[in-house]
FIRO-118180 format. One record per residue (C-alpha): residue number from 1; residue in three letters; y, x, z. Coordinates in Angstrom, 3 decimals, decimal comma. Example, Ala and Ser with C-alpha at 12.3 -4.5 7.8 and 13.67 -1.06 7.14 Angstrom:
<torvos>
(torvo 1 "Ala" (-4,500 12,300 7,800))
(torvo 2 "Ser" (-1,060 13,670 7,140))
</torvos>
This chain:
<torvos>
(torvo 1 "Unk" (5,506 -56,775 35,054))
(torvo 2 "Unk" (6,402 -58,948 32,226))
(torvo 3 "Unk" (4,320 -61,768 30,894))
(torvo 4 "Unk" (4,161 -59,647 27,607))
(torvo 5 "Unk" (3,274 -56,243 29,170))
(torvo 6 "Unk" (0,260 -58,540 30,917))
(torvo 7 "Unk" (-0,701 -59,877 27,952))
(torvo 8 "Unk" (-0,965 -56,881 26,205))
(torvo 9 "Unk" (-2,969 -54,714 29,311))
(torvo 10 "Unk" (-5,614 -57,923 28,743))
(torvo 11 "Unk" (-5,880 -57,259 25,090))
(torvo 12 "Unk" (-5,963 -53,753 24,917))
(torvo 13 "Unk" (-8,585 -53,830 27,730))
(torvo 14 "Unk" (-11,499 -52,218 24,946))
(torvo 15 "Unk" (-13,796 -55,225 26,024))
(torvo 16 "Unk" (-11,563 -58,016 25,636))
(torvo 17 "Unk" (-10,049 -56,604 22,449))
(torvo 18 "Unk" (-13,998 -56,243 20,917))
(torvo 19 "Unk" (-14,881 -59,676 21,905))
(torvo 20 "Unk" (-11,382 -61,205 20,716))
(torvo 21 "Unk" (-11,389 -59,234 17,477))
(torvo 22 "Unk" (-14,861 -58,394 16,089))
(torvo 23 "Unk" (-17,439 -61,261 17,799))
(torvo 24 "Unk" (-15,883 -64,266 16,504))
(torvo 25 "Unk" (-16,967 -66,271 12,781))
(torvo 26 "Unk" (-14,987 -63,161 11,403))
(torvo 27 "Unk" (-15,301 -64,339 7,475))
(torvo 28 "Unk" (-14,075 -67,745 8,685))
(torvo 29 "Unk" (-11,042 -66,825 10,424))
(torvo 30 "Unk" (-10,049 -64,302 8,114))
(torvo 31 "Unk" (-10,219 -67,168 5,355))
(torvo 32 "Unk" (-7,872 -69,638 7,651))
(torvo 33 "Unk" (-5,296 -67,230 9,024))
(torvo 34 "Unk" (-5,062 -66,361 4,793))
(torvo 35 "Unk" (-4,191 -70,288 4,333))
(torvo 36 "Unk" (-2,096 -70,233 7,567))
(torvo 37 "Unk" (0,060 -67,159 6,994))
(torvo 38 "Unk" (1,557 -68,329 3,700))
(torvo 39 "Unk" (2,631 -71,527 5,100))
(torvo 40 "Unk" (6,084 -72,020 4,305))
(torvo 41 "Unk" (7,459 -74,519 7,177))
(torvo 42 "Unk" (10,335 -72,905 9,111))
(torvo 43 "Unk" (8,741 -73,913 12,452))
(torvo 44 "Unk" (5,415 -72,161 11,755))
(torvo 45 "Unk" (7,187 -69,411 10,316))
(torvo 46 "Unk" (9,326 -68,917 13,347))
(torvo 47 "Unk" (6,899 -69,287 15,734))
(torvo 48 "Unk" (4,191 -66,972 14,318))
(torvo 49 "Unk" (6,705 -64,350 13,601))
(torvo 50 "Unk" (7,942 -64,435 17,313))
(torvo 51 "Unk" (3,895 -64,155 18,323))
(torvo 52 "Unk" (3,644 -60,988 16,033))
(torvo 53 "Unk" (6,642 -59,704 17,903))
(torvo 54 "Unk" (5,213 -60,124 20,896))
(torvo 55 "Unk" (2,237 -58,338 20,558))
(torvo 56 "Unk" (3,074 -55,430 17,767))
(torvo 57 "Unk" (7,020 -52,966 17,454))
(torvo 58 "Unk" (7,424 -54,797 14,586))
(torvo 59 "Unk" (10,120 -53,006 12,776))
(torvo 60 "Unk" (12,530 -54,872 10,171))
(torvo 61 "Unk" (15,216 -52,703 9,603))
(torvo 62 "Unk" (13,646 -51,105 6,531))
(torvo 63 "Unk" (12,502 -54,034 4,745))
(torvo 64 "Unk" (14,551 -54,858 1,210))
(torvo 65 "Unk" (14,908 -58,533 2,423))
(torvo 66 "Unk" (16,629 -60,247 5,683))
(torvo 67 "Unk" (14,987 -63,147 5,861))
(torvo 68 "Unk" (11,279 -64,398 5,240))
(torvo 69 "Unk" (9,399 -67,305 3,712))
(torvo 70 "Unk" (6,425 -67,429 5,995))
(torvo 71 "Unk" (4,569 -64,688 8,208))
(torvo 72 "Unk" (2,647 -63,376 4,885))
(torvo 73 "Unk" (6,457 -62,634 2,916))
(torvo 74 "Unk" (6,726 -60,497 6,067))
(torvo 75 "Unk" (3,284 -58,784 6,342))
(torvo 76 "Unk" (3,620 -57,443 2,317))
(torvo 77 "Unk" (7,421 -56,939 2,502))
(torvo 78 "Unk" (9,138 -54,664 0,366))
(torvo 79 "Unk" (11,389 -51,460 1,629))
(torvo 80 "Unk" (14,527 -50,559 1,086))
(torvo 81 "Unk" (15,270 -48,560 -2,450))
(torvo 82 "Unk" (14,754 -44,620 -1,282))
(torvo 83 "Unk" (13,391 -45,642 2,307))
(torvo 84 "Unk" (10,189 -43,774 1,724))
(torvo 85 "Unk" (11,322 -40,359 0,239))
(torvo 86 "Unk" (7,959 -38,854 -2,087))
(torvo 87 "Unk" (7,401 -35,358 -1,818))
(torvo 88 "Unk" (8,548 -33,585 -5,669))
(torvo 89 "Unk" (6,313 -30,523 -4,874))
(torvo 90 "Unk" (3,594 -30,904 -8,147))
(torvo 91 "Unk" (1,007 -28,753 -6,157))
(torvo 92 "Unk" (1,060 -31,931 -3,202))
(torvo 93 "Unk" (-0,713 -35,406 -3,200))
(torvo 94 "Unk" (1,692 -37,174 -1,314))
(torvo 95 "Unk" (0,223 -39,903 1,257))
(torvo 96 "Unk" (-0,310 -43,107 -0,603))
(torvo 97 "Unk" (0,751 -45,097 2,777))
(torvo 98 "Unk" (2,651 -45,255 5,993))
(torvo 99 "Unk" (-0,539 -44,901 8,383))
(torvo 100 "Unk" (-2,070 -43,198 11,359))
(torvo 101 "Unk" (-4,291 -40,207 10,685))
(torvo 102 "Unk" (-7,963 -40,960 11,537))
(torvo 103 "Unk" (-10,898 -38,799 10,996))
(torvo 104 "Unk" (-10,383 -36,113 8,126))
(torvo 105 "Unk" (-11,762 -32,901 7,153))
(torvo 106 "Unk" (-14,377 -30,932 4,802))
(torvo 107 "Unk" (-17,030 -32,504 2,849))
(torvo 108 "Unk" (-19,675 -29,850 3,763))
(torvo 109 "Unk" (-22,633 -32,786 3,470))
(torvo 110 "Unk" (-23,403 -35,964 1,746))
(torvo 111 "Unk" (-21,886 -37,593 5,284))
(torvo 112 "Unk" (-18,150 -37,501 6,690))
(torvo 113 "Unk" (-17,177 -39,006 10,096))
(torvo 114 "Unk" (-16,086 -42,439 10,794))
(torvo 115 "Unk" (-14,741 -41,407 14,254))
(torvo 116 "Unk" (-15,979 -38,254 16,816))
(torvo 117 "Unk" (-19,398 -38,530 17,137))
(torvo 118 "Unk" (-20,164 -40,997 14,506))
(torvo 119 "Unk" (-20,479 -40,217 10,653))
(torvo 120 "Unk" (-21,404 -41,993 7,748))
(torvo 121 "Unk" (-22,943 -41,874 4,002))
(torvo 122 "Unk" (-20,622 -41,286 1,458))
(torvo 123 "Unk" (-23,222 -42,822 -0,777))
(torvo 124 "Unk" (-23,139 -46,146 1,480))
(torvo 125 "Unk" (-19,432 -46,256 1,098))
(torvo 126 "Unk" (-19,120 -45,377 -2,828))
(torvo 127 "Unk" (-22,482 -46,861 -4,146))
(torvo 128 "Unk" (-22,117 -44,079 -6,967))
(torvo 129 "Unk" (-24,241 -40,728 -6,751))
(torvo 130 "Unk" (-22,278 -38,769 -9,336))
(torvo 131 "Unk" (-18,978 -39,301 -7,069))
(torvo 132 "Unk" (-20,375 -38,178 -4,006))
(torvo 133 "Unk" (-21,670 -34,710 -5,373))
(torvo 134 "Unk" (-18,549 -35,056 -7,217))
(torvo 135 "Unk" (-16,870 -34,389 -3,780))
(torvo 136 "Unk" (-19,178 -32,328 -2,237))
(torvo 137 "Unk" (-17,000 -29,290 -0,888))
(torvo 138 "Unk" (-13,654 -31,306 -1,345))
(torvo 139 "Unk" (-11,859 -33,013 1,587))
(torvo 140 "Unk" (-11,094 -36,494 2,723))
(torvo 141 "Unk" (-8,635 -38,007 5,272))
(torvo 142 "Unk" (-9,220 -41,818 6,740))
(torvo 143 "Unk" (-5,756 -43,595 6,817))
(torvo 144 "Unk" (-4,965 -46,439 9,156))
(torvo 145 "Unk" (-2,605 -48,936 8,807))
(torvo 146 "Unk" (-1,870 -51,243 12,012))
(torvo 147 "Unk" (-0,484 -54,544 11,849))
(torvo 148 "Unk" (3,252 -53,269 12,360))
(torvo 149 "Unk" (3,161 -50,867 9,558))
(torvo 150 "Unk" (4,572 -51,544 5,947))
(torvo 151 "Unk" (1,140 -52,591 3,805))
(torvo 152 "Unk" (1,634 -52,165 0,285))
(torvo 153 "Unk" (0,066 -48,432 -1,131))
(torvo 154 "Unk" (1,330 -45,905 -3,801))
(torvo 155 "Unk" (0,056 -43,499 -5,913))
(torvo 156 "Unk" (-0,236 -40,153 -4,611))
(torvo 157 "Unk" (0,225 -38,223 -7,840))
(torvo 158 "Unk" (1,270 -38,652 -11,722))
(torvo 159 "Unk" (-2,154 -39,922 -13,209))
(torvo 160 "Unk" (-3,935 -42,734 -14,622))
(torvo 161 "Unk" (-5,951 -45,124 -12,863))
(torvo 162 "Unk" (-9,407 -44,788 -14,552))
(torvo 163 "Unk" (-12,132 -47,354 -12,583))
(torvo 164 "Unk" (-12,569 -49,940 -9,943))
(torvo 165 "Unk" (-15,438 -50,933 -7,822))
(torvo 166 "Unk" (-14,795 -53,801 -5,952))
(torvo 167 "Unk" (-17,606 -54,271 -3,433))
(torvo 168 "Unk" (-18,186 -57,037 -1,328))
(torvo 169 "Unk" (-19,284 -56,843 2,658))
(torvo 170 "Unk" (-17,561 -58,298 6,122))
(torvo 171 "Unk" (-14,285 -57,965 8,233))
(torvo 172 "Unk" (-14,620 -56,169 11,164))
(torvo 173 "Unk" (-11,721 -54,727 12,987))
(torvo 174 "Unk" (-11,206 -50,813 11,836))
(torvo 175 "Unk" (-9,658 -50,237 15,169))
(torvo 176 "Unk" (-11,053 -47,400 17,145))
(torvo 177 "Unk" (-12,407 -49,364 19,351))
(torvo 178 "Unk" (-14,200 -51,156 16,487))
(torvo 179 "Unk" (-14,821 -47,556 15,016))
(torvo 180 "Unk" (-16,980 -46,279 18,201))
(torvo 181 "Unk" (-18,373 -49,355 18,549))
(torvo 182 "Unk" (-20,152 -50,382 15,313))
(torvo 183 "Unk" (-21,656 -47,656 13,010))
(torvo 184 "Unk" (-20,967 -47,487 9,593))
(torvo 185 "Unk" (-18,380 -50,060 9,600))
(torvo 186 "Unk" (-16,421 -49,185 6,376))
(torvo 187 "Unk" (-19,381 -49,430 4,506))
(torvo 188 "Unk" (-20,410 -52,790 5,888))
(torvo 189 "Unk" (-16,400 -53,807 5,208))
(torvo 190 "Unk" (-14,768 -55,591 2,244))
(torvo 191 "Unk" (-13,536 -52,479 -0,169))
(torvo 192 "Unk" (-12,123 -51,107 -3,150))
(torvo 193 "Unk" (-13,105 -47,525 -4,982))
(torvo 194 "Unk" (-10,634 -46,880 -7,409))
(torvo 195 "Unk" (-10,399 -43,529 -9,328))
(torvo 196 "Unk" (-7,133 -42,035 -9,786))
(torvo 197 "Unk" (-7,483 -39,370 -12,978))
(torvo 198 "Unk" (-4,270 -36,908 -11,512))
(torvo 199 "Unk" (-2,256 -34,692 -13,743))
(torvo 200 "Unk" (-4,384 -31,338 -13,772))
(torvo 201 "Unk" (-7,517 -33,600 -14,311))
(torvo 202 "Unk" (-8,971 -33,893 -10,717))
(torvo 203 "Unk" (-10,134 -37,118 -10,399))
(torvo 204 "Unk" (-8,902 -38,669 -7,041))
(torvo 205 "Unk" (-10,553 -41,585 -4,991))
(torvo 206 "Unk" (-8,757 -43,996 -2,956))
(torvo 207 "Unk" (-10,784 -46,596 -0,360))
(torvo 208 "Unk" (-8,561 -49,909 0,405))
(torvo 209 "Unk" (-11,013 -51,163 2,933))
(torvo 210 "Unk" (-10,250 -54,533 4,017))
(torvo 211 "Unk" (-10,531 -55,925 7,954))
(torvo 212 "Unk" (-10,464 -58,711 10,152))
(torvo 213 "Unk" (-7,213 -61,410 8,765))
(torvo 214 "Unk" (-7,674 -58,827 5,588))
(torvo 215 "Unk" (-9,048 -61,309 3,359))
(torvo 216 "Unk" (-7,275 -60,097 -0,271))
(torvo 217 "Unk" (-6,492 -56,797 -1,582))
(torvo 218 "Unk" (-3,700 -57,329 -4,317))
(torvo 219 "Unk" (-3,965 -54,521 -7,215))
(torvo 220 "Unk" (-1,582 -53,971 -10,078))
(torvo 221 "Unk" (-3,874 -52,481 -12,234))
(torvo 222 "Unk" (-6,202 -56,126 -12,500))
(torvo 223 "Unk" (-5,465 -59,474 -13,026))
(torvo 224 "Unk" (-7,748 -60,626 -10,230))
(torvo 225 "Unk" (-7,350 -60,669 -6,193))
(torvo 226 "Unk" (-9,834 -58,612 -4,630))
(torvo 227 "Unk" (-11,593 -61,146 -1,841))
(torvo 228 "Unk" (-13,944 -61,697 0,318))
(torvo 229 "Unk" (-14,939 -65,032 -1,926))
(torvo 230 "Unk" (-16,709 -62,743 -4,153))
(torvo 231 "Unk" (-20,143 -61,331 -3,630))
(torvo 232 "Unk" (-21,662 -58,066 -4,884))
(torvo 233 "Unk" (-20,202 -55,073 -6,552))
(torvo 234 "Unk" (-17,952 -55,686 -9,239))
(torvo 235 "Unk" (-16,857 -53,065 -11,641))
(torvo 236 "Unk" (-13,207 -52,780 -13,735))
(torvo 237 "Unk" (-12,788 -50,474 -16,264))
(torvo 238 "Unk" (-8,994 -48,936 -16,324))
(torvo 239 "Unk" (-6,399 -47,257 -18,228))
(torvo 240 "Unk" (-3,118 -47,519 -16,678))
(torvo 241 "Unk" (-0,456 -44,947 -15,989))
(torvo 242 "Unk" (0,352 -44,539 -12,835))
(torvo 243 "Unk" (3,632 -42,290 -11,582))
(torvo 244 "Unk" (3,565 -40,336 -8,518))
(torvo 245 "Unk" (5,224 -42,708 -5,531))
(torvo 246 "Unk" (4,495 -45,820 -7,691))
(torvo 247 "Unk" (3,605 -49,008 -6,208))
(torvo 248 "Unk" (-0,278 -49,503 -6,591))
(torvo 249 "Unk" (-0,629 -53,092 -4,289))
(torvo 250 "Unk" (-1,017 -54,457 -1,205))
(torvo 251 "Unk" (-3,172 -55,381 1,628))
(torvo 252 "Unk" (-2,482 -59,055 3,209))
(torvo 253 "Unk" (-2,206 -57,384 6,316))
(torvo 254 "Unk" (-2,736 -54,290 8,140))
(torvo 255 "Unk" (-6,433 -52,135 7,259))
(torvo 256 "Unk" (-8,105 -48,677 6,061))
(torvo 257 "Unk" (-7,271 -46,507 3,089))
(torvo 258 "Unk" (-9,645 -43,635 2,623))
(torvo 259 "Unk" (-8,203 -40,844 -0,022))
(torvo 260 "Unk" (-11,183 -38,003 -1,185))
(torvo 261 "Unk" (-10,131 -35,273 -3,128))
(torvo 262 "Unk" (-12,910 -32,252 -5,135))
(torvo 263 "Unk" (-12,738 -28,808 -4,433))
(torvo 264 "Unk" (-9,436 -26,883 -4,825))
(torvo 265 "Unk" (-7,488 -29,035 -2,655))
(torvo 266 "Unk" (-6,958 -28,314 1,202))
(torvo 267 "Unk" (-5,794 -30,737 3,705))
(torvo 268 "Unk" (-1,934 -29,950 4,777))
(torvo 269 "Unk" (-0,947 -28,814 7,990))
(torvo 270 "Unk" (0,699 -31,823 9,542))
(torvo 271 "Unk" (-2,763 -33,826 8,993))
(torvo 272 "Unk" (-3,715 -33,869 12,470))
(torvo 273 "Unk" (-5,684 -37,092 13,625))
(torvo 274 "Unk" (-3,449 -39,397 15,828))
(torvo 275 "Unk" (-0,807 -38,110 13,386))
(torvo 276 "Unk" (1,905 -40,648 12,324))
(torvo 277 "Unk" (2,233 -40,356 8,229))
(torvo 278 "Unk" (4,636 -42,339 6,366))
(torvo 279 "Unk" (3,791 -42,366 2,243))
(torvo 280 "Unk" (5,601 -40,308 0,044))
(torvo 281 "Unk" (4,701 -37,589 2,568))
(torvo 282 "Unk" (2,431 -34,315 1,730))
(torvo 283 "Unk" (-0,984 -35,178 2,626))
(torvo 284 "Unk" (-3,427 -32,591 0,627))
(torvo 285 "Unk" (-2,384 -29,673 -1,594))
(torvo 286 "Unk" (-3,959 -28,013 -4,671))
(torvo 287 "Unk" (-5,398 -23,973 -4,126))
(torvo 288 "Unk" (-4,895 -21,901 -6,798))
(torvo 289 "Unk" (-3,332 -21,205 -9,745))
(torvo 290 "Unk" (-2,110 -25,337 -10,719))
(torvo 291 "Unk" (-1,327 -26,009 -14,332))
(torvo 292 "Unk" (-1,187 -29,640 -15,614))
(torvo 293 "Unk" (-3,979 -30,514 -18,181))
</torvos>
């Protein structure tokens, strides 16, 4: 056995990776590996690529550029022109990110599940009561992005992005093994609610919630970062256009993106959890007769 395939049985032991991941100063070290990513010396840069490599199938081939600054030009890299292919079908919400498919289904109660056997309050994750009933008989799918993946997020349909809620909370690991472990962890996490007006008027919300070494959340549509420096809830009042398949920002590194849609949509077939989805891909589709408003 290689040294690597060692390392990695030690780390994916589900007690090891807890410990190593979740009980640790987690605000701190998120803070410092933020400061240490985006250092720009070759040496660093080198060596903390070839430790990423080691431990993830990182993947360059896509990415628009070659070569990299420092390990945080590589996390929120850039793909190729056409790499990610969006869906044209108007009745589709295409996936807003390359991810794994977590928990998803039917919003029957006020609660959806974090992972089998464990549910939350959508009320606890949204701090708004008119969006939860707003949702109430809709669907939602939890997205996960690991560390390998390409981190920036699009806009799953032609709309306009109408709100943000940026609300303030911790950084533990949204790994399943985090998931089973710790209840209600996205709404203890760092996150982001933003409301995505589509073109036949449904309104749309998108979670970005952040995670260990997730320390910013970078979105076009303010002229802030999102961080864990801030405290509380912070709301941003919107109007920007948005095109389906349009860049709408980043994460610093790999995390969560929860996407809830209201009654008339269904989730598509190929939504199965443990699913690979890459965005641009159909991830929900409208029922009915579809006309834009």
């Amino acid at each position: 056995m290689s040294l690597r395939s060692a390392l990695l049985n030690v780390f994916l032991r589900e007690d090891v990776n807890f410990l190593l991941t979740n009980r640790i100063p987690r605000r701190l070290v998120t803070h410092w590996f933020g400061w240490f990513s985006k250092i720009e010396q070759p040496l660093i840069r080198d060596l903390s690529l070839a430790a990423w490599r080691a431990f993830a199938d990182l993947r360059l081939h896509e990415a628009q550029k070659s070569s990299f600054t420092s390990l945080h030009d590589c996390f929120i890299r850039e793909l190729k022109p056409a790499a990610r292919p969006i869906d044209p079908d108007a009745r589709v919400l295409a996936s807003p990110c390359d991810a794994l498919v977590g928990a998803s289904g039917s919003i029957d109660t006020g609660r959806v599940l974090q992972i089998k056997g464990l549910s939350y309050a959508l009320q606890d994750l949204l701090h708004d009561d008119a969006l939860v009933a707003h949702y109430r008989g809709g669907v939602y799918v939890t997205l996960r992005l690991t560390a390998n993946m390409y981190h920036r997020f699009h806009a799953p349909d032609d709309g306009r992005i109408e709100r943000v809620t940026s609300i303030s909370g911790d950084t533990w690991n949204v790994n399943p093994i985090a998931l089973r472990r710790i209840e209600n962890l996205f709404c203890r996490n760092e996150r982001a609610v933003m409301r995505l007006r589509v073109q036949d008027g449904a309104l749309i919300t998108m979670v970005p919630v952040a995670a260990i070494l997730v320390a910013s959340l970078r979105l076009h549509c303010l002229h802030t970062v999102l961080s864990t420096r801030h405290r509380g809830a912070r709301e941003f009042r919107c109007d920007t256009p948005v095109s389906r398949g349009e860049e709408l920002g980043w994460f610093e590194h790999g995390s969560t993106i929860i996407v809830f849609a209201p009654p008339g949509f269904t989730l598509c077939a190929s939504v199965i959890e443990g699913a690979t989805i890459r965005m641009g891909q159909r991830l929900m589709e409208r029922r009915g007769p579809f006309s834009v408003s």
